[in-house]
N, C-alpha and C positions, 0 to 999 in steps of 0.2 A: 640286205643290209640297210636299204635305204627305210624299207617299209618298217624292220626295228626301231632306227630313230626315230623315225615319225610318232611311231608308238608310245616311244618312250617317251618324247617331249610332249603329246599329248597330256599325258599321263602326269607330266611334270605339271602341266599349265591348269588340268582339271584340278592337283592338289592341291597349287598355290591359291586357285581361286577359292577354293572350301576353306582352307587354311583363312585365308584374309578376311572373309566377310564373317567367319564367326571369332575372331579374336579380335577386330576393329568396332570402335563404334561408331566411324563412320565410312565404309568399306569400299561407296565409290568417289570420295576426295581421296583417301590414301593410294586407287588404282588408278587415278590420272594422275596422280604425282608419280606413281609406280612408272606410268605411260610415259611421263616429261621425259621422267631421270631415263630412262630406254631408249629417247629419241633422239635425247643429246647427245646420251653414251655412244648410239652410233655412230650419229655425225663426229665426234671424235676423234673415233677407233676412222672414218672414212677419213676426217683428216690431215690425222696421222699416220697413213698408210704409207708414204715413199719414206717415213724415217725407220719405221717399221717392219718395212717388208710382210704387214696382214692386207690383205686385199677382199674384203669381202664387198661381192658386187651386189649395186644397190637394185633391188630387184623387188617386184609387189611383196614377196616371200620373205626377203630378207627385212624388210622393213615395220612386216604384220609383227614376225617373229621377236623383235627388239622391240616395237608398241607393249605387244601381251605379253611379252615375258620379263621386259622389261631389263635390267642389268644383266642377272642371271640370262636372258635370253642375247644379247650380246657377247654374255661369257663365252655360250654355247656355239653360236655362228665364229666368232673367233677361235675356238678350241676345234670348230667343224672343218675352218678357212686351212689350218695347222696341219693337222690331220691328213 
């Protein structure tokens, strides 16, 4: 199960990357913006976690994951945290 996920978010993250830098014309300001808005959202989601009841622990992993995936990839750690 674990190695599907993995798979899939790869898979999610090599798209977005393809996706961005040919629709943008400037592809690495729009992916550290992409990176900010990811590292806030986490910090956020971290805390508001005792009003929330989401706890997702801050860990090398969880942190790459919300960097490069950016919102979407916070989505993902909180839908994973749920789960």
């Amino acid at each position: 199960m674990t190695i599907v996920m993995l798979g899939l978010f790869g898979a999610f993250i090599l798209f977005s990357f393809i996706y961005f830098a040919i629709k943008n014309k400037k592809p690495f300001k729009r992916a550290f913006i992409s990176l900010l808005f990811g590292l806030v959202t986490f910090f956020v989601v971290d805390l508001l976690s005792f009003a929330t009841h989401v706890y997702i622990p801050v860990s090398a992993f969880s942190v790459l994951v919300s960097a490069f995936g950016g919102v979407p990839g916070v989505a993902l750690l909180v839908m994973m945290s749920v789960i």
